[in-house]
C-alpha positions, 0 to 999 in steps of 0.5 A: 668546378673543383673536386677535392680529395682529403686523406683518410687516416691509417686507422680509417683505411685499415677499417674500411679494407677489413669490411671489404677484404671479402668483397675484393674480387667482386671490387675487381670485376666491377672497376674492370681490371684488365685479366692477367694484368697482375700476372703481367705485373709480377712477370715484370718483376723477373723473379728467379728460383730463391729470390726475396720479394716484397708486395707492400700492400698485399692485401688478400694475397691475389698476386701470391700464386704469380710470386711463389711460382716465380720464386719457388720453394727456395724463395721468401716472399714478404707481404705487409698490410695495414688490414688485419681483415685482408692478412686473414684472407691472405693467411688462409690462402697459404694455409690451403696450398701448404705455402711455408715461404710467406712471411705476412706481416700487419704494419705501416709498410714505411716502417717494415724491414725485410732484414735482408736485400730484397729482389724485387718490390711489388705495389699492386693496386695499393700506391693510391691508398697510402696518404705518405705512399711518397715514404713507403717507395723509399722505404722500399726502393732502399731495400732492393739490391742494385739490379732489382726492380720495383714494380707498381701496378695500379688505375689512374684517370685515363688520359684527355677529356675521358678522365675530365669526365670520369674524375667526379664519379671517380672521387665518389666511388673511391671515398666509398670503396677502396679510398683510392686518391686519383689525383696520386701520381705515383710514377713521378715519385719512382722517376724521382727515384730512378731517374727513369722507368718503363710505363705501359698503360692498359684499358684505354690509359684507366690502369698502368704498369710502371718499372723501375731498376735499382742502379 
């Protein structure tokens, strides 16, 4: 048997994560994010004190408090989204902790520019989303300095017969929910890029991180 996946427009994605914006941490506990992979994504990164880093696809802001502690007060972190629902939820959480270094920012991230060279780049949970995600990374790789690392942190099939087995519930949950497509790939794209990257995966292979460096 065949399963398929067709793409959901930008308009339809935007949609679906403003409904859901409130429901993220709920979404977290019930797809088993590994605790503190997030945090171990952002470590991965290696920011220091004053850097300029970008999440592309931010969403609600639940990396935040790992890349302004890495960046501190000197330091600029850009978030983009396409869900002006889940830029609320991120807004807010600035607000309350009086961060003034955010620069948040509802856009297609394939268009935005930091203006600036950027230290690090972050997609976290956001690859699979994206129909052109292929156009957003080089957007984004061509924004790091030589040096900077471009962080993914995302779910995948676990490997073998495990993801044989979970692909027809997975496209089901996903079509419904965060319109993640498990058929994206995303490191080969970065290995394309890079020509090499460090890969870890988590959760019996269900979630991975992948890093590369800007030569």
């Amino acid at each position: 048997m065949t399963y398929e996946w067709v793409d959901f427009d930008q308009a339809a994605i935007a949609q679906r994560y403003d409904r859901i914006a409130g429901l993220i941490p709920f979404f977290e506990w019930v797809l088993f994010l590994p605790w503190g992979l997030r945090r171990e994504a952002v470590e991965r990164l290696e920011l220091r004190r004053g850097d300029r880093v970008l999440e592309v696809g931010c969403g609600t802001g639940r990396n935040f408090p790992y890349l302004r502690e890495a960046v501190g007060d000197a330091g600029r972190i850009y978030g983009v989204d396409l869900s002006a629902g889940m830029l609320r939820h991120a807004e807010r959480l600035c607000e309350r902790h009086g961060w003034k270094n955010f620069s948040l920012i509802e856009a297609d991230a394939v268009g935005f520019s930091a203006g600036e060279p950027l230290d690090g780049v972050l997609f976290s949970l956001s690859c699979n989303t994206m129909p052109h995600h292929l156009a957003v990374l080089r957007q984004a790789w061509s924004q790091l300095r030589p040096g900077g690392p471009l962080i993914i942190m995302d779910a995948k099939l676990p490997p073998g017969l495990g993801g044989r087995l979970v692909l027809p519930f997975s496209l089901w949950l996903m079509k419904r929910t965060m319109l993640g497509n498990p058929y994206v790939r995303p490191w080969e794209d970065v290995r394309e890029l890079a020509g090499t990257f460090d890969w870890e995966e988590f959760l019996f292979g269900s979630y991975y991180i992948c890093r590369a460096v800007k030569p």
